[in-house]
DRENDO-1510 file (C-alpha; in Angstrom, 1 decimal, always signed):
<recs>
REC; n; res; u; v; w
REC; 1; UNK; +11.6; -31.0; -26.2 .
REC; 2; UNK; +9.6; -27.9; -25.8 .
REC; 3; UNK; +10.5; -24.7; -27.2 .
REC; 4; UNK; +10.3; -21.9; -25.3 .
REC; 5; UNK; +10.7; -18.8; -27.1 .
REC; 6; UNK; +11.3; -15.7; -24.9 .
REC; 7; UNK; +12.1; -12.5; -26.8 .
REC; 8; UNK; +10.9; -10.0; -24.2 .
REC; 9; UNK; +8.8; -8.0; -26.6 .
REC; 10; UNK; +6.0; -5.1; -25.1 .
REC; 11; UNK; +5.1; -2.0; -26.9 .
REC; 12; UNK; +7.2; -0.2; -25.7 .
REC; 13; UNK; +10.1; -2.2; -25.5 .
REC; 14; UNK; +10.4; -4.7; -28.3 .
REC; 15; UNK; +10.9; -2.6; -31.2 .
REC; 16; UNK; +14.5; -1.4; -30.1 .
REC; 17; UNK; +15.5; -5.0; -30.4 .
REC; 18; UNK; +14.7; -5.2; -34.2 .
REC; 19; UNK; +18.0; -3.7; -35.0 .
REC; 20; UNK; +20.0; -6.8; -34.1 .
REC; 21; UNK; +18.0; -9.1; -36.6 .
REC; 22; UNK; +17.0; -6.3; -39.4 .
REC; 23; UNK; +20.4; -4.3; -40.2 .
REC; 24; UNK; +17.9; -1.9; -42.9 .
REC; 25; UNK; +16.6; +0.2; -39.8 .
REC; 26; UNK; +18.5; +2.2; -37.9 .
REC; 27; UNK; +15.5; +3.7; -35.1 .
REC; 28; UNK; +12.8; +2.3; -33.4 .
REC; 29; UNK; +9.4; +3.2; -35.6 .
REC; 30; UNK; +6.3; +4.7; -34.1 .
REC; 31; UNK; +3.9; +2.4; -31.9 .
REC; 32; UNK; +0.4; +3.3; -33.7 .
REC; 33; UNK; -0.7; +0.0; -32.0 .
REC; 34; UNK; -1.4; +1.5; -28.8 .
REC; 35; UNK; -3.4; +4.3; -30.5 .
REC; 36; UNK; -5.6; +2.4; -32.3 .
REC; 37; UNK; -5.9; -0.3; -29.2 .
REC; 38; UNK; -7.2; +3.0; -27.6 .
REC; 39; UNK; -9.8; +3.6; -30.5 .
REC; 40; UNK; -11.1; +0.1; -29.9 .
REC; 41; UNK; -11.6; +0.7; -26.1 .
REC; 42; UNK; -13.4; +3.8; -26.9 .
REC; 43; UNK; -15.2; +3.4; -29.7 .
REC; 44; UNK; -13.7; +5.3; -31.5 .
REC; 45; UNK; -11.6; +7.9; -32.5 .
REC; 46; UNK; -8.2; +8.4; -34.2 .
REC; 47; UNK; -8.4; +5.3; -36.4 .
REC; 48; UNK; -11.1; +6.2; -39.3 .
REC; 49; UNK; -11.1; +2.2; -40.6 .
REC; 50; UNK; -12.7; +0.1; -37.7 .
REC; 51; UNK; -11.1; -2.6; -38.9 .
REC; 52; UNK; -7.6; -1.6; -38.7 .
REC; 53; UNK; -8.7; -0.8; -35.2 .
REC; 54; UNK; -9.9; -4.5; -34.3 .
REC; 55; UNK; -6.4; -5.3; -35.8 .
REC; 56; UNK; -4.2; -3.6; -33.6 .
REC; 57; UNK; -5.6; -5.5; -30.7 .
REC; 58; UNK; -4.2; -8.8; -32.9 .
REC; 59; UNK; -0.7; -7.0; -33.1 .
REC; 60; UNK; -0.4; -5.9; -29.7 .
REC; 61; UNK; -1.3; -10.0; -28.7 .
REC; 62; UNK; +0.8; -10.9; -31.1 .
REC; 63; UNK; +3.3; -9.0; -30.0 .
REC; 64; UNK; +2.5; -10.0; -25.9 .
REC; 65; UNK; +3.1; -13.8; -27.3 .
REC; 66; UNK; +6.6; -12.9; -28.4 .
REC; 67; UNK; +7.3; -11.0; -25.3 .
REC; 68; UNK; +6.0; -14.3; -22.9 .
REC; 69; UNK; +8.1; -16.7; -25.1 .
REC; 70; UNK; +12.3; -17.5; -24.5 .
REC; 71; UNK; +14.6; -17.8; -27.8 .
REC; 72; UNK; +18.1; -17.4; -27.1 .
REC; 73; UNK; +19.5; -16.4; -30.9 .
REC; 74; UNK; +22.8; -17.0; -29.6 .
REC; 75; UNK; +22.6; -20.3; -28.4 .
REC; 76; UNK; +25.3; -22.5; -29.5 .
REC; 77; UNK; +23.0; -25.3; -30.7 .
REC; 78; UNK; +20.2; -23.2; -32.6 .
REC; 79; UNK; +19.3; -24.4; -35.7 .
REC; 80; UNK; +20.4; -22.1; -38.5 .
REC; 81; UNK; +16.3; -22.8; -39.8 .
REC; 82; UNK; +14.7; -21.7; -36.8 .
REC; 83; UNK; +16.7; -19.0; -36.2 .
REC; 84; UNK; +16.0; -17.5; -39.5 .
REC; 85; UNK; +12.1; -18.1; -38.9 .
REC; 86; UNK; +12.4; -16.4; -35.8 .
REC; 87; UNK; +13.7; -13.1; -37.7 .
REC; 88; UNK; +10.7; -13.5; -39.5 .
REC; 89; UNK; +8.8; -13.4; -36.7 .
REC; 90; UNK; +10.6; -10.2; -35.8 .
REC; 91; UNK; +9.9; -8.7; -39.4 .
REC; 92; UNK; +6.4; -9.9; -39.5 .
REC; 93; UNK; +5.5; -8.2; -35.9 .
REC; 94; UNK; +7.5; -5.1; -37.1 .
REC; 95; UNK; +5.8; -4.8; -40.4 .
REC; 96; UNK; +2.2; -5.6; -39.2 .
REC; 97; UNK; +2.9; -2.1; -36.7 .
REC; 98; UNK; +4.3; -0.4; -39.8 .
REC; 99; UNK; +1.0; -1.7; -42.5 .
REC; 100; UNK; -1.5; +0.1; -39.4 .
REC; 101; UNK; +0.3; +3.1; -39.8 .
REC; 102; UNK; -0.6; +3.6; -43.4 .
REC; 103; UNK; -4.0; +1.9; -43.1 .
REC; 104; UNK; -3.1; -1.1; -45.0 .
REC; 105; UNK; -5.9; -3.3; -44.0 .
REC; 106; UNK; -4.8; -6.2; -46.4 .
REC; 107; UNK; -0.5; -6.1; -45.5 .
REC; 108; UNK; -1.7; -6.3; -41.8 .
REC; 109; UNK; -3.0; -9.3; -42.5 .
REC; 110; UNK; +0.0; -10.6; -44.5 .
REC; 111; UNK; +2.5; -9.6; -42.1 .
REC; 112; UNK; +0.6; -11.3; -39.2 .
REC; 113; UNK; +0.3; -14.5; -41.6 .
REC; 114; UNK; +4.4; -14.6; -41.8 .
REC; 115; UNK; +5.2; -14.3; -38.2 .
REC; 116; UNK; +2.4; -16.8; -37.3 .
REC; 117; UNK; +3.9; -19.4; -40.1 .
REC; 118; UNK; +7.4; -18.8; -39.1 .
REC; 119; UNK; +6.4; -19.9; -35.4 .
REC; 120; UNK; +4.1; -22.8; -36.4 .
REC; 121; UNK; +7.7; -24.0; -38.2 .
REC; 122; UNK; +9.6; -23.2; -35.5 .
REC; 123; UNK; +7.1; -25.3; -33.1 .
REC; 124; UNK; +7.2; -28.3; -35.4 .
REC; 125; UNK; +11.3; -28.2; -35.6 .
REC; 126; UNK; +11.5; -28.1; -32.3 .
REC; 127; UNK; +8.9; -31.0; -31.4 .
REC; 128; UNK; +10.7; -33.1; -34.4 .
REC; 129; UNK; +7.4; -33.0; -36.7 .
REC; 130; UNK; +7.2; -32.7; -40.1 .
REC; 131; UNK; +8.1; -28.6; -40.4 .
REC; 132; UNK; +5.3; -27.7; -42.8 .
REC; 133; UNK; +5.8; -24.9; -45.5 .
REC; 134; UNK; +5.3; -21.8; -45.9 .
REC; 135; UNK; +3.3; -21.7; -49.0 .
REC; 136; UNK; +3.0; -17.9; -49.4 .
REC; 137; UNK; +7.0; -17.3; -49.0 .
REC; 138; UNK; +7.7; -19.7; -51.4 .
REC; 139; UNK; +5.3; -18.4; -54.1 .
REC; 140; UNK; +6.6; -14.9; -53.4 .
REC; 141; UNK; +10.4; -16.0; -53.6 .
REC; 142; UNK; +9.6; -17.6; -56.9 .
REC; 143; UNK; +8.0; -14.0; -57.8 .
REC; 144; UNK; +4.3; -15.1; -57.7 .
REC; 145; UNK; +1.8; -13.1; -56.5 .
REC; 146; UNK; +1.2; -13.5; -52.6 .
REC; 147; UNK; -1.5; -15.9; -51.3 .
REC; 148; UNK; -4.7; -15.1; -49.6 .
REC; 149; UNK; -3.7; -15.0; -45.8 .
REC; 150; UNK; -6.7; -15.8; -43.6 .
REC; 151; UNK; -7.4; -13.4; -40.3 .
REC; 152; UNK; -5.7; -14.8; -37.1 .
REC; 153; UNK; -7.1; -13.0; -34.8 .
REC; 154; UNK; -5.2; -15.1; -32.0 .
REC; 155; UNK; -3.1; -18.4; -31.7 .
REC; 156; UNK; -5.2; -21.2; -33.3 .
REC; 157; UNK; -8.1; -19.3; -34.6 .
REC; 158; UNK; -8.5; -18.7; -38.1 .
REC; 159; UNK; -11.0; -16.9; -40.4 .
REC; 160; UNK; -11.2; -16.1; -44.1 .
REC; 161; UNK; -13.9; -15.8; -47.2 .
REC; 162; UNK; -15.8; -18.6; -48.7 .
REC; 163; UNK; -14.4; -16.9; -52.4 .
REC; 164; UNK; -10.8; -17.4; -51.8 .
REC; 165; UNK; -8.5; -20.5; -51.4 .
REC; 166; UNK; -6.2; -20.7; -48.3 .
REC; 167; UNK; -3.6; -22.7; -47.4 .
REC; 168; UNK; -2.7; -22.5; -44.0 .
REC; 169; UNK; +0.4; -24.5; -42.1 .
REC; 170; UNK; -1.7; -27.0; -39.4 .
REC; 171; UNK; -0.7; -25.1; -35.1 .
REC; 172; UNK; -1.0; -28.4; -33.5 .
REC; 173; UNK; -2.7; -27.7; -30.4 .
REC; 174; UNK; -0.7; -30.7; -28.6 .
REC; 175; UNK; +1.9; -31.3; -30.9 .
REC; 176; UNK; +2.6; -35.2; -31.9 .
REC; 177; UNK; -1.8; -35.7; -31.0 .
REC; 178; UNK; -4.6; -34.9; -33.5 .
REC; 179; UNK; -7.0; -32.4; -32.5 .
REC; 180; UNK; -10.5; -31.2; -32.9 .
REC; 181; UNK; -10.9; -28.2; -35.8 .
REC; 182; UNK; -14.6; -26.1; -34.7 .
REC; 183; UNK; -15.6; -24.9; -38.3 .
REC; 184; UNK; -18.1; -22.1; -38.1 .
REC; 185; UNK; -19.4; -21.2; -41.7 .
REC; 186; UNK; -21.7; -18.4; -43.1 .
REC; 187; UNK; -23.2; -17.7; -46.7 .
REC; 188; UNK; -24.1; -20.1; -49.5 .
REC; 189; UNK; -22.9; -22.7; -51.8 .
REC; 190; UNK; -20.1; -25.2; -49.9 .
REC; 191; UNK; -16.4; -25.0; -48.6 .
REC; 192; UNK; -13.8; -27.5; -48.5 .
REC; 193; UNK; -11.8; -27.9; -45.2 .
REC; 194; UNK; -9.2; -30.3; -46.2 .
REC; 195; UNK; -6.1; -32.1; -44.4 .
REC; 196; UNK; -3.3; -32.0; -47.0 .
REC; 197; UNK; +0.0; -32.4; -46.9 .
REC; 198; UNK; +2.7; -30.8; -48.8 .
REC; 199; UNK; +6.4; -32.6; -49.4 .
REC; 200; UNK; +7.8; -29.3; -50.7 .
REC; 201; UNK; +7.9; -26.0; -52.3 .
REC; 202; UNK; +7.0; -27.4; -55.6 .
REC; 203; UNK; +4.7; -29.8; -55.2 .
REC; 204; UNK; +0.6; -29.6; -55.1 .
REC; 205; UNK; -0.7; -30.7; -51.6 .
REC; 206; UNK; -1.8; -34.2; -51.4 .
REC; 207; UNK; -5.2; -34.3; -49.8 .
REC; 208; UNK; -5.4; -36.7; -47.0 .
REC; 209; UNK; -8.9; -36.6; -45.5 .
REC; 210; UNK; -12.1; -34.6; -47.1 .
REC; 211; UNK; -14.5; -32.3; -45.1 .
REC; 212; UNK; -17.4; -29.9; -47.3 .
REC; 213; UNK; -19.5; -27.7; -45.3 .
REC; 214; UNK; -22.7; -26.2; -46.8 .
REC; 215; UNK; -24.8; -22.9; -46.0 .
REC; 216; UNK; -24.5; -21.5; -42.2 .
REC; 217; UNK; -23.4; -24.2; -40.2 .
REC; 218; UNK; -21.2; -25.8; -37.8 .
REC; 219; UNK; -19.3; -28.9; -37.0 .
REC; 220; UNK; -16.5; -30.1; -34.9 .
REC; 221; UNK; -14.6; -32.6; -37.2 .
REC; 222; UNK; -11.6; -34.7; -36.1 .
REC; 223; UNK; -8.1; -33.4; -37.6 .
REC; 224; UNK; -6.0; -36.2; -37.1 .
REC; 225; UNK; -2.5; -37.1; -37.2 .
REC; 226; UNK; -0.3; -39.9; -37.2 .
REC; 227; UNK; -1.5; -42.9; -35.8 .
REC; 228; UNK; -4.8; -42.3; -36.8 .
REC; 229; UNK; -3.5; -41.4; -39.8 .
REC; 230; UNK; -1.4; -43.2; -42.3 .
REC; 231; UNK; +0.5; -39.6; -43.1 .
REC; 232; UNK; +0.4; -36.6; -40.6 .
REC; 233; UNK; -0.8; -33.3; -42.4 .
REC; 234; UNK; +0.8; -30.1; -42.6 .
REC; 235; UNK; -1.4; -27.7; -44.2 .
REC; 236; UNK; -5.0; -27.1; -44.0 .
REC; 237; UNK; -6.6; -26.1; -47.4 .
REC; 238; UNK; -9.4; -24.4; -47.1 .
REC; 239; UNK; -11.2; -23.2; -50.5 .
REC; 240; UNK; -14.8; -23.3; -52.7 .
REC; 241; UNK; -16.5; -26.5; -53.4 .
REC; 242; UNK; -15.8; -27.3; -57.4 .
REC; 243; UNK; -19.2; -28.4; -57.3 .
REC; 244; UNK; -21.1; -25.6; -55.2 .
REC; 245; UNK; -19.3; -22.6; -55.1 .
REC; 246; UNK; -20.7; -19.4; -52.6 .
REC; 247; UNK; -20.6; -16.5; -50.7 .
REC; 248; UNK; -19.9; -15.3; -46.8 .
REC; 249; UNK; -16.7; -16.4; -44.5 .
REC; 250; UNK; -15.6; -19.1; -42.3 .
REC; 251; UNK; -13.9; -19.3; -38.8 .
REC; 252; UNK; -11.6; -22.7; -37.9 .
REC; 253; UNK; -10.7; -23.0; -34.2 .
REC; 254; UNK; -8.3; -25.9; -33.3 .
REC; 255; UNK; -8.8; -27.4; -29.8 .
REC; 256; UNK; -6.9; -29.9; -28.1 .
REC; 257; UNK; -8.7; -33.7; -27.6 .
REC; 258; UNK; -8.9; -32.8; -23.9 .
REC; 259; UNK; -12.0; -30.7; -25.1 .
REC; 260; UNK; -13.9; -33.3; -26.6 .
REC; 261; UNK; -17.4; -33.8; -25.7 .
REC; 262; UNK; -17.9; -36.0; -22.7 .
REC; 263; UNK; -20.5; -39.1; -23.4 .
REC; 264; UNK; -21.5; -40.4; -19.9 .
REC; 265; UNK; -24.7; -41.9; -20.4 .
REC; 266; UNK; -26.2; -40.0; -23.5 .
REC; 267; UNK; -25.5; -36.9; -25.7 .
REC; 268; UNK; -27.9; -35.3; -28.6 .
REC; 269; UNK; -26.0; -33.4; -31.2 .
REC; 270; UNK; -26.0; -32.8; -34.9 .
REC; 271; UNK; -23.7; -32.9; -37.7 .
REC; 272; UNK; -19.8; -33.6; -37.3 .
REC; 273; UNK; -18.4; -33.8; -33.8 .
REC; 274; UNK; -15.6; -35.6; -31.3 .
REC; 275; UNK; -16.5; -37.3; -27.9 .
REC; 276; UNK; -15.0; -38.9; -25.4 .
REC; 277; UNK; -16.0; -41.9; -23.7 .
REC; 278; UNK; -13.4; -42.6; -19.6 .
REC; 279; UNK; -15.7; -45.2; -18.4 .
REC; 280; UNK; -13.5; -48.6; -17.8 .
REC; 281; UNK; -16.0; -51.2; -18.4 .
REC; 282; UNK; -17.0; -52.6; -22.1 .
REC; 283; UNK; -20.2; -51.0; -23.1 .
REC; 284; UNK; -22.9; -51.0; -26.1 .
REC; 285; UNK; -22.9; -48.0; -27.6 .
REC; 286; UNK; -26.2; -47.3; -29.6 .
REC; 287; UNK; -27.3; -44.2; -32.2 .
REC; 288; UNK; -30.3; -42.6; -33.3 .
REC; 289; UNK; -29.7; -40.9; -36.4 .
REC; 290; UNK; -32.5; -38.5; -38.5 .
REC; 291; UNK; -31.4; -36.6; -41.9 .
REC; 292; UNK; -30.0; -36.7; -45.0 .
REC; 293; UNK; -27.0; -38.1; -46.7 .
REC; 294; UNK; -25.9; -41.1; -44.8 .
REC; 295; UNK; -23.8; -41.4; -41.5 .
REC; 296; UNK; -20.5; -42.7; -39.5 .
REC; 297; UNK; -19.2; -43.3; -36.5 .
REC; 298; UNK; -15.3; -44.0; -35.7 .
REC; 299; UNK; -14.0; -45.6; -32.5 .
REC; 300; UNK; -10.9; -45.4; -30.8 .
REC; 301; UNK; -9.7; -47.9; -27.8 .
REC; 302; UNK; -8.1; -45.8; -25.4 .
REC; 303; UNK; -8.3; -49.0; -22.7 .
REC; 304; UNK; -4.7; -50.5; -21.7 .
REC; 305; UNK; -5.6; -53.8; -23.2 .
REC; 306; UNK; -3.3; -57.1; -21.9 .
REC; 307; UNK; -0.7; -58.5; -23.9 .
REC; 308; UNK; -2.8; -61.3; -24.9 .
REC; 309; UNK; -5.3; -59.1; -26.1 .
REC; 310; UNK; -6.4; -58.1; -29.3 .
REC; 311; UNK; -8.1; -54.8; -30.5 .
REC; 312; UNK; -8.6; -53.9; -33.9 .
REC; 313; UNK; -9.5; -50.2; -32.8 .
REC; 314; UNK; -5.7; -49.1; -31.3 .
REC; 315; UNK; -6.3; -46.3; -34.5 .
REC; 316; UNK; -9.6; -44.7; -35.2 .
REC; 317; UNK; -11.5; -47.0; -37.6 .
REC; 318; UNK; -15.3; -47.4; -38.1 .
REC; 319; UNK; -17.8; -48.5; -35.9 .
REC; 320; UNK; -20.5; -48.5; -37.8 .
REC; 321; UNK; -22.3; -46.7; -40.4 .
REC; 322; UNK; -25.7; -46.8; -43.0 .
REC; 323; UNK; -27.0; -44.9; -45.6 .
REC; 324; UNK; -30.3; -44.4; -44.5 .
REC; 325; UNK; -32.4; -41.0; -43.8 .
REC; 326; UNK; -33.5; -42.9; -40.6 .
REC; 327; UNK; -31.5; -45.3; -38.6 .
REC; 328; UNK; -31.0; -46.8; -35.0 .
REC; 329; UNK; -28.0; -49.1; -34.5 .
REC; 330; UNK; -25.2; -50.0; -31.7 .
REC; 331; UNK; -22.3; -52.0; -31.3 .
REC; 332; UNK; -20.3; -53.0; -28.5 .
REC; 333; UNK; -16.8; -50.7; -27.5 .
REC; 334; UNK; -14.2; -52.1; -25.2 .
REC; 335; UNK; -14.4; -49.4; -23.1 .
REC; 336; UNK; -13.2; -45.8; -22.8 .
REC; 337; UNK; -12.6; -44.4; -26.4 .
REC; 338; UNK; -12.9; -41.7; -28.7 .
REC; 339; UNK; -15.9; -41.6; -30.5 .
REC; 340; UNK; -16.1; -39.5; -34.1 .
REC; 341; UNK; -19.4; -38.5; -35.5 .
REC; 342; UNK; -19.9; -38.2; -39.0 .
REC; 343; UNK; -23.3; -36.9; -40.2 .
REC; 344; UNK; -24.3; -34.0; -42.8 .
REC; 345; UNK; -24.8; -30.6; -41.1 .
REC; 346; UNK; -28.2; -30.9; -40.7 .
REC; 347; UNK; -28.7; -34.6; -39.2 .
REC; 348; UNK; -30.0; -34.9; -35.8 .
REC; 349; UNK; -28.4; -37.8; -33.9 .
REC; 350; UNK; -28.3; -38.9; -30.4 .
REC; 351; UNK; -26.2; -41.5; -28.8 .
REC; 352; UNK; -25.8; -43.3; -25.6 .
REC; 353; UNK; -24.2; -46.1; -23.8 .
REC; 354; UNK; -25.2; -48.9; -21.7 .
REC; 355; UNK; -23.8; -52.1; -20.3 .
REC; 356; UNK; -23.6; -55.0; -22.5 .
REC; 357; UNK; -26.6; -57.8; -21.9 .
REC; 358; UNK; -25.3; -60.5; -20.3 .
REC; 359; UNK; -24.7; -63.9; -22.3 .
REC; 360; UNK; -27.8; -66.5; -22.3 .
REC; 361; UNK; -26.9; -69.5; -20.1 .
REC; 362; UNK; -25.1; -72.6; -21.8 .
REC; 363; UNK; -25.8; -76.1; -21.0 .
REC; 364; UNK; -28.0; -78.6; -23.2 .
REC; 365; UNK; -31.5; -76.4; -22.1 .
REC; 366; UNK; -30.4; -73.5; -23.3 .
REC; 367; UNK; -31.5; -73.7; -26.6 .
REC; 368; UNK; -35.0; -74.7; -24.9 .
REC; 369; UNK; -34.4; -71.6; -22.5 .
REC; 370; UNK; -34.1; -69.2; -25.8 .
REC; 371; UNK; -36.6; -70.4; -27.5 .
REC; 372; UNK; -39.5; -70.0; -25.1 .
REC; 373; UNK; -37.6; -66.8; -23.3 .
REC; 374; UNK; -37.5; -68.8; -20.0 .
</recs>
């Protein structure tokens, strides 16, 4: 079941709704949102912190996404969880507004961090996923210092520093399917873009799949969920390699499959990244790989196979693989698929696919016929 939340929320008429769900205000506050929206648009002016500026353009979208989405608070069968996440939303949006009007670059970002959690949760309740948690609540309800909140500047886009640890609940693009997280990364040293998953409140996230990404590069790598996974994540943890700690930021993006890299005939890339291959018939699929550190590639059937048949790639598994600076290998592939490149950032590679040779003739001469290529 979908959730449509609609809380019909502009700038200038939201904020009057806040009263129902936070009983410690009793008027409407000031929109500085608008004002500083203005400064953006002309370069300039009443805002003195550019950044704040670029900020107010998050609220005011934020604030658009509550006013396009349906939530009916009153709704006999409204869990007592969600709606509680949804006055979070409420506060989060209201306090964001509040943080620009004293300048308070770093609570902007908190606030947007708490509305954006409590809607991820929200999502996941309603789509009967695991509901993930929110991390930075729960430390500050245990009187902890709050996490690091990364910059959303938008729904599914993320960015932070390479110096700080983040933990951020996974915004499934197509809730119930994996999906394909874009890391752009800036600076030295390495960062660790892991899928973890975290029971409760208490307990340290248990990493599920590994990703490190070194100097300035990028890579699309595969997030995936259950079945591709033998546990579906909830949080991305995003921090400093142990081993090669630096400086600069990073921006994740998270895309739905549907924008996976088409392979028709061949595709030349580099690093980590997700294709897609529709064509019916079985095909060899063959790779070209130049660089460092070894390589993969992971293989998922997406072909309607009979009920006789057997395919030992229904889930993403491995295709083949090597160790070598240099390589060339294929293998054959049922058919249409998903295809997962694993590589280090700066490995060249280059795929393709071609129908499968036919099989050498049978009968008593064809071992005659092989050996002298007749």
């Amino acid at each position: 079941m979908d959730l449509l939340l609609s809380y019909v929320l502009g700038l200038a008429s939201a904020l009057p709704f806040l009263y129902v769900f936070r009983t410690r205000r009793s008027e409407a506050p000031a929109k500085p949102t608008a004002v500083a929206a203005d400064a953006v648009r002309d370069g300039g002016g009443p805002t003195p912190d550019r950044r704040l500026a670029e900020l107010a353009e998050t609220v005011i979208g934020l604030g658009e996404e509550i006013g396009r989405l349906t939530f009916d608070p009153a709704a006999p069968d409204v869990p007592p969880e969600s709606l509680a996440d949804y006055r979070r939303v409420l506060d989060g949006y209201s306090g964001a507004t509040d943080a620009l009007d004293s300048g308070d670059f770093e609570q902007v970002r908190q606030e947007l961090a708490h509305a954006r959690n409590a809607l991820v949760r929200m999502d996941a309740r309603a789509h009967r996923l695991p509901v993930p948690v929110d991390v930075s609540r729960a430390a500050r309800e245990r009187g902890g210092p709050p996490s690091p909140q990364p910059l959303q500047d938008r729904r599914f886009s993320y960015s932070g520093s390479n110096e700080r640890e983040y933990t951020i609940p996974i915004d499934w693009p197509e809730p119930g399917r994996s999906a394909i997280m874009e890391v752009t990364r800036n600076g030295t040293g390495s960062t660790e873009f892991n899928s973890v998953l975290v029971m409760a409140e208490q307990n340290r996230p248990k990493t599920l799949r590994v990703r490190i990404l070194g100097g300035s590069a990028r890579a699309r790598f595969y997030l995936a969920t259950t079945p591709d996974s033998f546990e579906a994540p909830t949080h991305l943890r995003i921090a400093p390699s142990e081993v090669h700690r630096g400086t600069g930021t990073w921006t994740v993006r998270l895309h739905p499959l549907s924008e996976a890299v088409e392979l028709v005939r061949e595709h030349q890339g580099s690093g980590a990244e997700v294709l897609v291959h529709h064509a019916r018939a079985p095909a060899v699929l063959g790779i070209h790989v130049s660089g460092p550190s070894g390589w993969e590639v992971e293989y998922r059937c997406l072909k309607k196979h009979g009920r006789w048949e057997r395919c030992r790639f229904g889930r993403l598994e491995t295709l083949m693989y090597d160790f070598l600076d240099e390589d060339r290998k294929s293998a054959r592939i049922c058919g249409p698929g998903l295809i997962v490149v694993h590589a280090a950032e700066s490995a060249r590679w280059s795929l393709s696919v071609a129908p499968p040779r036919p099989a050498p003739p049978s009968g008593p001469l064809s071992g005659i016929r092989r050996l002298f290529e007749i």
